[in-house]
Each structure stands twice: as C-alpha cells, then as structure tokens.
C-alpha positions as CSV (number, residue, x, y, z in Angstrom):
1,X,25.4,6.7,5.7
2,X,24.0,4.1,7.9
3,X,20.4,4.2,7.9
4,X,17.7,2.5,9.3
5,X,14.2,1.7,8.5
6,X,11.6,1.3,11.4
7,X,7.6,0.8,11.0
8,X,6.7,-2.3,8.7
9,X,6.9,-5.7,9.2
10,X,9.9,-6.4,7.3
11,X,11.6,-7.5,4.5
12,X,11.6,-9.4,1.9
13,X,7.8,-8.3,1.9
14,X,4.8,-10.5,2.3
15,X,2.8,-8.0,3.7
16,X,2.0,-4.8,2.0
17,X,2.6,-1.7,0.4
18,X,5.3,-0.1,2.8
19,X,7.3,-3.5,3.3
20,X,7.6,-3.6,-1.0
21,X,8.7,-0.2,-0.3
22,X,11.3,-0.8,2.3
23,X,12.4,-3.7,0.4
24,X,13.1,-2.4,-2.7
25,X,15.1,0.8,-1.0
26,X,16.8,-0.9,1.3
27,X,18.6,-3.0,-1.5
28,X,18.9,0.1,-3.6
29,X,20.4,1.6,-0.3
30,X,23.0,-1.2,0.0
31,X,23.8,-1.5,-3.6
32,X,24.9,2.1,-3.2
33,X,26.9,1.1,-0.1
34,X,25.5,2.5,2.5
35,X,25.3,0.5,5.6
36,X,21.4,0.0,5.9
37,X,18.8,-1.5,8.8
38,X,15.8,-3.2,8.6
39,X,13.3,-4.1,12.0
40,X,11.6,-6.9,11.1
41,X,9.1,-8.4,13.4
42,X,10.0,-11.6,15.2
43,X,6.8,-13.4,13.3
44,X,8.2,-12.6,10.0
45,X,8.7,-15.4,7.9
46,X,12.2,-14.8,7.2
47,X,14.5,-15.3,10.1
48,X,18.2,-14.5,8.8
49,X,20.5,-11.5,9.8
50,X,21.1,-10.5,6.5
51,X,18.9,-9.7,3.1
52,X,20.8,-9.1,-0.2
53,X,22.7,-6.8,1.7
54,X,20.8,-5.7,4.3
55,X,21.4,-5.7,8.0
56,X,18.0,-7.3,9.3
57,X,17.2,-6.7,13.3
58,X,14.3,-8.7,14.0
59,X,12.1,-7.7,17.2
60,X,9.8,-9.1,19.2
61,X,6.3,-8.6,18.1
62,X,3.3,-9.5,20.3
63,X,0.3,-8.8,17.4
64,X,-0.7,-12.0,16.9
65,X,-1.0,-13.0,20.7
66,X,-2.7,-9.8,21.7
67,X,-4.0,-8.2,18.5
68,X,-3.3,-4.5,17.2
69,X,-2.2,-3.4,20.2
70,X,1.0,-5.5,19.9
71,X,2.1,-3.0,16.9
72,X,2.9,-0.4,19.8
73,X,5.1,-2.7,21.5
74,X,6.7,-3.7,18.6
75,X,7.7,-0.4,17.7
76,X,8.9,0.2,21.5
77,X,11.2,-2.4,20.8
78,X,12.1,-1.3,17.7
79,X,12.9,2.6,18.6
80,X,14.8,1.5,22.3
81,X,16.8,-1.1,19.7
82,X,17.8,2.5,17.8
83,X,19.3,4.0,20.1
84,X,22.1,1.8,21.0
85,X,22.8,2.4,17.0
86,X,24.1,5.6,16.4
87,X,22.0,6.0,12.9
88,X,22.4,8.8,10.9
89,X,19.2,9.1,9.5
90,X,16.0,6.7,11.1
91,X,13.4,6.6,7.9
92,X,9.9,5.9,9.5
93,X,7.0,4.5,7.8
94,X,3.8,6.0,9.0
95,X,3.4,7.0,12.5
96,X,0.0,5.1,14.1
97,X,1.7,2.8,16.8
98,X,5.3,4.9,16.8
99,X,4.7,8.6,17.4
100,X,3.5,7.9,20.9
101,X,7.3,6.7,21.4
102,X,9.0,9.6,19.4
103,X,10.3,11.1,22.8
104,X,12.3,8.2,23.2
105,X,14.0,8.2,19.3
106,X,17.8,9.2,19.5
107,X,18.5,12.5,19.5
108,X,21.5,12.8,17.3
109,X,19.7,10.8,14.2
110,X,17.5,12.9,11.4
111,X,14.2,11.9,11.9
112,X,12.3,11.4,8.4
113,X,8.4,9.8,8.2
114,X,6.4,8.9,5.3
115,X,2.9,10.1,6.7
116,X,1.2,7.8,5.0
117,X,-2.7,8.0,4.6
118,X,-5.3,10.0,6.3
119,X,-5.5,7.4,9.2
120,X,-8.0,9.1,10.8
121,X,-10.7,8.9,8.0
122,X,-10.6,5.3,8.0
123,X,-14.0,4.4,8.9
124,X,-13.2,1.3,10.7
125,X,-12.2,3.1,13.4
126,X,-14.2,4.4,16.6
127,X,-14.6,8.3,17.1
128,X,-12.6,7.4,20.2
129,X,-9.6,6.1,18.0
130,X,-9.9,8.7,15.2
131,X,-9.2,11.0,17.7
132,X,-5.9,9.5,18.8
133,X,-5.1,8.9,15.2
134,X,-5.2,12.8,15.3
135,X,-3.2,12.6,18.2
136,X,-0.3,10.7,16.6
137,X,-0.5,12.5,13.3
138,X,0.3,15.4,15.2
139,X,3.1,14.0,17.4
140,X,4.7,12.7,14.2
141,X,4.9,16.1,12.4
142,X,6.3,17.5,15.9
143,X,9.2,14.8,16.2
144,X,10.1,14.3,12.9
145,X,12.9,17.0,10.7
146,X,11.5,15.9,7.6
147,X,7.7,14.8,6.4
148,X,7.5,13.0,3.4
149,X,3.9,12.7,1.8
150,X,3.0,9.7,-1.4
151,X,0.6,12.0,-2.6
152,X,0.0,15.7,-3.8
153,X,-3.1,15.7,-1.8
154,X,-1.3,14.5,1.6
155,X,0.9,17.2,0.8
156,X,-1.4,19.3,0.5
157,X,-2.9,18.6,3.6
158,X,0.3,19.0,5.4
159,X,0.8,22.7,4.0
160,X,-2.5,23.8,5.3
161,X,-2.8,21.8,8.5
162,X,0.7,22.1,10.0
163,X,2.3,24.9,7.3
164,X,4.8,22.0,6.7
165,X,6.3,21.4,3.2
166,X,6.8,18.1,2.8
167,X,8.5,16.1,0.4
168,X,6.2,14.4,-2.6
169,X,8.0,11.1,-3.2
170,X,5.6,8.5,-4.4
171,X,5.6,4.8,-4.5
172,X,7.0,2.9,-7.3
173,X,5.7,-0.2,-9.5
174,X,7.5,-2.8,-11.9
175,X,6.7,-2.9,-15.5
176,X,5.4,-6.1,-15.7
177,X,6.8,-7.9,-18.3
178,X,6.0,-11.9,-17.9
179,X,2.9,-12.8,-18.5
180,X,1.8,-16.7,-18.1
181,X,-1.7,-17.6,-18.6
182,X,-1.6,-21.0,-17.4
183,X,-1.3,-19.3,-13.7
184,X,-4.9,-18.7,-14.3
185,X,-6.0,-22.7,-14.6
186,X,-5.6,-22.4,-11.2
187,X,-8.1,-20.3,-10.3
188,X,-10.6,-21.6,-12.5
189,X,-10.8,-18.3,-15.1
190,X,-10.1,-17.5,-18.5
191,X,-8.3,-14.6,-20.5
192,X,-10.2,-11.3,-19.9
193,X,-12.8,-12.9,-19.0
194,X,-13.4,-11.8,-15.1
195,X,-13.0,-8.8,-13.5
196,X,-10.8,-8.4,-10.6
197,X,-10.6,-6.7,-7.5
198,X,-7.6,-6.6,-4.6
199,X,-8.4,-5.1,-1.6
200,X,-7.8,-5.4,2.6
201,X,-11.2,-5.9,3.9
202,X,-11.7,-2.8,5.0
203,X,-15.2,-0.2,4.8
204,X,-13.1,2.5,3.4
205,X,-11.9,0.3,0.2
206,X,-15.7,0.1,-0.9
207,X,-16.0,-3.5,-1.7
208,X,-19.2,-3.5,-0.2
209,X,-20.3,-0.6,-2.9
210,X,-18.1,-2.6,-5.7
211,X,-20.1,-6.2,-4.9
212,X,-23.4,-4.6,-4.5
213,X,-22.9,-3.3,-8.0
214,X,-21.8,-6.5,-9.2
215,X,-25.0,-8.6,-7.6
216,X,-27.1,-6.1,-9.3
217,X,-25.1,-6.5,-12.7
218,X,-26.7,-8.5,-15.9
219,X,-23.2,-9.1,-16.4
220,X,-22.1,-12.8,-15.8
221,X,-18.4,-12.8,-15.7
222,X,-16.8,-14.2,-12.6
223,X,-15.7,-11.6,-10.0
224,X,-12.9,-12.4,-8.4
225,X,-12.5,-10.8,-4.5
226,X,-8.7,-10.8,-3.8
227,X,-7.7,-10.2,-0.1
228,X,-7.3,-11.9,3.5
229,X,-11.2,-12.2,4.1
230,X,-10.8,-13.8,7.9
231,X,-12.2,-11.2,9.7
232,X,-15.7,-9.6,10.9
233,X,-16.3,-7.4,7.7
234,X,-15.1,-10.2,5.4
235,X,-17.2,-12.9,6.7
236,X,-20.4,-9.9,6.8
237,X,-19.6,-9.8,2.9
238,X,-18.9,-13.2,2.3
239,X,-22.3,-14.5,3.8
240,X,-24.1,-11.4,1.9
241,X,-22.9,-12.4,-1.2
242,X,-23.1,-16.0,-0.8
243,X,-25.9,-16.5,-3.3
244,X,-24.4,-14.5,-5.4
245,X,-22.2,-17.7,-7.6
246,X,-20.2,-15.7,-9.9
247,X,-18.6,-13.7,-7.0
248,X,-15.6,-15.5,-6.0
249,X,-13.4,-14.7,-2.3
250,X,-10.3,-16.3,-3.2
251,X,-8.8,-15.3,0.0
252,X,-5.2,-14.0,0.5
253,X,-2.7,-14.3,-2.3
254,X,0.6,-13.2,-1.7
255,X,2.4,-14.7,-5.1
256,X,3.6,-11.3,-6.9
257,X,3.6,-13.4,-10.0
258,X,0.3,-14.4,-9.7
259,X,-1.4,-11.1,-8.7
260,X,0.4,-9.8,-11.9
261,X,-1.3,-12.2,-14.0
262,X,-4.3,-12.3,-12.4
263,X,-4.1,-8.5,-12.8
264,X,-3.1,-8.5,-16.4
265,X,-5.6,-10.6,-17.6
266,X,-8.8,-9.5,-16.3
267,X,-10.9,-7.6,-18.2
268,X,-11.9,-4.9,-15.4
269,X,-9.7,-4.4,-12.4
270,X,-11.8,-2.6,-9.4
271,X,-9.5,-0.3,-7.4
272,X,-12.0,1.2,-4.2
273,X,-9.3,3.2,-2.0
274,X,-10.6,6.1,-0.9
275,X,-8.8,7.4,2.2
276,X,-4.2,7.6,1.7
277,X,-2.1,8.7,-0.7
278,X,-0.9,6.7,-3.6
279,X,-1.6,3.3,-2.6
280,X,1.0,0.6,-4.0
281,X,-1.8,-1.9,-5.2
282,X,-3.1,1.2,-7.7
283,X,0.8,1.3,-9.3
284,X,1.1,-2.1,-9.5
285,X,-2.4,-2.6,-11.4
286,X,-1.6,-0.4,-13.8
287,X,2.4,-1.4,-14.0
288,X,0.0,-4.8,-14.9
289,X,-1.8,-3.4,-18.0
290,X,-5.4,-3.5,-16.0
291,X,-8.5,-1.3,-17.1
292,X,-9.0,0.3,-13.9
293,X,-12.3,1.4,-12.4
294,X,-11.5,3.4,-9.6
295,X,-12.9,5.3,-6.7
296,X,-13.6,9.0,-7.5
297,X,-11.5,11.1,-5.5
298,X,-8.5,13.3,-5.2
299,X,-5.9,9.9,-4.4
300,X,-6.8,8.1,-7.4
301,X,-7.7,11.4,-9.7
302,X,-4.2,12.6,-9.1
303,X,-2.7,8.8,-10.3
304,X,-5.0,7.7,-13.5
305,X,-6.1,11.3,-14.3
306,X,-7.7,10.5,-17.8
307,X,-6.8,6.8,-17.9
308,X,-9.6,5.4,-16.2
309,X,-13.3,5.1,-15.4
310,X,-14.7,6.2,-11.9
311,X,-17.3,5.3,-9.8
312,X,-18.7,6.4,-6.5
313,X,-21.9,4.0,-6.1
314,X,-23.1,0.8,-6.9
315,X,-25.0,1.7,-9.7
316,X,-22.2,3.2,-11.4
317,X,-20.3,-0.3,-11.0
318,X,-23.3,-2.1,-12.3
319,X,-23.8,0.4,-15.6
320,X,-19.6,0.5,-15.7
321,X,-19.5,-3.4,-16.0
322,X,-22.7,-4.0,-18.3
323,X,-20.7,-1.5,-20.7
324,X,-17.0,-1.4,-20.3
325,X,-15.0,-4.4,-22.1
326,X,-11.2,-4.3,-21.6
327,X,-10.7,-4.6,-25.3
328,X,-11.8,-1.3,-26.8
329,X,-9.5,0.6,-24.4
330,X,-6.0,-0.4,-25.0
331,X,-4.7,3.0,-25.1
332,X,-6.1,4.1,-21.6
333,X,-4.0,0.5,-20.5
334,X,-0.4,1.8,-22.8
335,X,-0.8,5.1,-21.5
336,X,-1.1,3.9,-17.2
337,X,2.0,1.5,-18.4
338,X,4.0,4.6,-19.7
339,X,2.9,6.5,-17.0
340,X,5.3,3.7,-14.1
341,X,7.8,4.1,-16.5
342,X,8.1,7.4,-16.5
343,X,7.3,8.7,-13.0
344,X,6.4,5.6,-10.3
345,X,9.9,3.4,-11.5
346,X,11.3,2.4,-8.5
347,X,14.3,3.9,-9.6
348,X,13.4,7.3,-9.7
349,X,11.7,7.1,-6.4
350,X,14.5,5.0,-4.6
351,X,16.9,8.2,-6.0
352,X,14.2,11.0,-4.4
353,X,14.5,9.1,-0.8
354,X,18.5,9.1,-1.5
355,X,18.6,12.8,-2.0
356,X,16.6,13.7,0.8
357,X,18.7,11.7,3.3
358,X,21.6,13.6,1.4
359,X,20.2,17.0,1.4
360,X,18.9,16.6,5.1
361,X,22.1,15.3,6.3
362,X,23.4,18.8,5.0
C-alpha cells in the first residue's frame, strides 16, 4: 500500500501525542513494507528525505510567523502535495485546520481520520471558534470513509451525533524499562519525593485547580510543573504561584528519557485532561509506574478504571496529597503497567490501524 500520513508536525516527534503516534506507525508501516509518507512541517527540526524508512515530504509551514493560523496553510500545502501522489489510503490526524480543505483531498484515495478530542469543549476557545470547531468536526465526518475514535466515549459520541460507527483504536505506550536516578540531580529532586505534573498550558488540563490545591496543601514536597509555560495562561500561573517556593515550572522538556524518569520516580503524578480521548501523556505515565491522580471523568475513568485516585477540585488535590504516599500503593502502579502491556502496546495498536487500511481497501 502506499500510504500517507497528513496533520502533525512530523516525525521523529518532538511535539506531541499524534507525532509519537505517526512515528511509531509509520516505521511499523515500513517495516511491513509498505511504501509510507510523512508531511512534516518545514520548521521541523529534522530536515532529511528519509526516516528509518520513511518517505518524509516536508512543507512549508507559516505558524511561527503568523501564529495558529499558519496550521491551515500548512495543511493546504500538505493536501494539494497529495494529490500529485496517487495514495491509496491518506490517514489524517484530527481535523481542526484540514477539514475546511477536504474538498480538495484526492478523490481516488480512502480517506481515514482520527477525530481526535472534543475540540470544541476546549475552553480556550471563543464561542465564535467553538462554533467553527463544530464546523470542521462536521466536515471531517462528511469527507472522510472511515472515522477512527482513541476513546470509547468519542466513539460514543460519534454513534449518537452522526450515527457513525467508528473504529476504537487507542494510543499506545512503551513499558518503561530503564530507570536512572541520577537524571534527577539535574533537576534538583530526590526519589519519590515530589510530585509531578505534565501538562500544555491550557484551562481545560486543570493546572490551575491542581496548583491551587497544592498552595493550599500542608504538604511540602516539591511540585514539579512540566510543560512549555511561554504563553498568556502560563505566565497568569506562574506569577500566581510565585510565592508559592515548592512549586517548580521547569518549562518544556522534550527528553523521553527524562520525562520517564521524572515520571517513574515521583511519588504523585497529576494527570488534569478533561476534554479528548485517550491522551498519550496518560499511557505513558502509567507505561512509567506513576501513582496517578487524575481528572474525574469519562476519558480518564475509561483508562485507569480502579487504578487511580480522582479529583475534580482543589480541595480534593489538597486532601489527595496530605494523604496519598506512592509507597502503599504499588499494586494500583503493577496493575496500570499490565494494563500497556496488554491493551495500549504499540504493537497491537500499530496492527488495528493496519487492518483497517486493509479491510477499507476491501
């Protein structure tokens, strides 16, 4: 088959979830020897025409000139590139800056998108854009031949919104396996002796809720805010919490190995999604043996089920953190790990894409 793979910033990742995704398929792809495609934005850091096997296209990508809006021209470029191609199947990821172009997506390829999240919901958005996020959601279903959804509830809301059945293929996670503690000297902690959280800086990710529970906590471990805080709501947080000395905004890190460790050893890792599917940075924390205090609601419910404590305000964080020590709870850890190996392996989700593109091709 020759396939491509349109909608993140390309590979190898150092971005996000979709672009560990689309790396990790795309060499599954070619190791199966299929010739595979990825767009990569002109700005990525990686400039050669081939990845471990992979075709790389790179195209040019006005974001950081012009902000957000670039992301539509980049996938103009990226969509008029496909159709001097002739791919059999065009595998989108998400829809927010593409579906407004899905007139122009060839014809004679099978069209399948990963909706994604409820981009709508997010409440960084103006009522104005929520409503063209609703806009595009619905110009993606129309112009794709096959949804896929990362989570039962996405599905769900597919089946009752558009009477679509989509496909329920999650994200995976790597058992992580190599733990080094002398990664943590470097940012000034010691074994399970912080907590942890890893987050965009974003209102719907609750690290507002998480770090009011925290200032309010008799608990005196370090916190440790994980995330690229340059922007309007991370510098409102950072100047709020500024007095606060045992929270700690680290900033960006985008070293796999250290977010594992960092991850591994903490003593509570904070997870605040609340609006997508299965988001990549839950997998990998718990692919990272972390005690997780999540965000109750359906998204992470349907991931940790049992294996986890919740939260919805701040003063569940603070009572969660004054109570909850990492080491009476190593079972809840063993049974999250189990849980990657057994249904969120990349494998098994690399091998649900492949026989979609094979059944659809049907």
């Amino acid at each position: 088959m020759k396939i491509a793979i349109l909608g993140t910033r390309g590979i190898p990742n150092n971005y996000g979830g979709f672009e560990q995704f689309a790396e990790c398929f795309a060499v599954y792809l070619a190791q199966k020897k299929h010739d595979v495609y990825v767009y990569n934005s002109h700005n990525h850091v990686f400039k050669k025409a081939y990845y471990m096997g992979v075709n790389i296209i790179h195209q040019y990508d006005p974001e950081k000139k012009i902000g957000s809006a670039g992301q539509f021209i980049y996938d103009l470029n990226c969509i008029l590139n496909s159709r001097k191609r002739n791919f059999d199947i065009i595998l989108q990821l998400g829809y927010t800056s593409s579906s407004i172009w899905s007139f122009l997506l060839p014809k004679k390829s099978i069209i399948i998108t990963n909706m994604d999240g409820l981009e709508w919901k997010r409440s960084k958005y103006s009522k104005t854009v929520q409503k063209f996020l609703k806009f595009a959601e619905k110009k993606a279903v129309k112009s794709s031949d096959h949804l896929v959804a990362d989570s039962l509830g996405i599905k769900q809301y597919l089946q009752e919104k558009y009477n679509i059945d989509a496909d329920y293929i999650a994200y995976g996670a790597e058992p992580f396996c190599k733990q080094n503690a002398d990664l943590l000297l470097e940012y000034n902690v010691e074994k399970n002796n912080y907590n942890l959280l890893i987050a965009r800086f974003e209102p719907e990710n609750n690290i507002e809720v998480i770090l009011n529970g925290i200032a309010d906590s008799k608990d005196d471990k370090v916190f440790l805010v994980v995330g690229n805080n340059d922007n309007d709501f991370g510098n409102y947080l950072k100047k709020k919490f500024s007095k606060h000395q045992n929270i700690r905004f680290t900033g960006g890190i985008y070293n796999k190995e250290h977010l594992d460790n960092l991850r591994y050893f903490s003593n509570l890792y904070f997870h605040g999604h609340s609006v997508g599917g299965t988001n990549p940075s839950l997998l990998e924390a718990m692919a990272a043996k972390a005690l997780i205090i999540a965000h109750n609601n359906e998204f992470n419910n349907a991931i940790l089920r049992e294996n986890a404590f919740y939260f919805l305000n701040a003063a569940d964080v603070k009572y969660l953190t004054e109570t909850i020590k990492r080491k009476d709870y190593e079972q809840i850890v063993k049974d999250n790990f189990d849980t990657i190996a057994k249904e969120f392996n990349w494998n098994k989700i690399n091998e649900s894409y492949l026989k979609l593109f094979e059944k659809s091709l049907r």
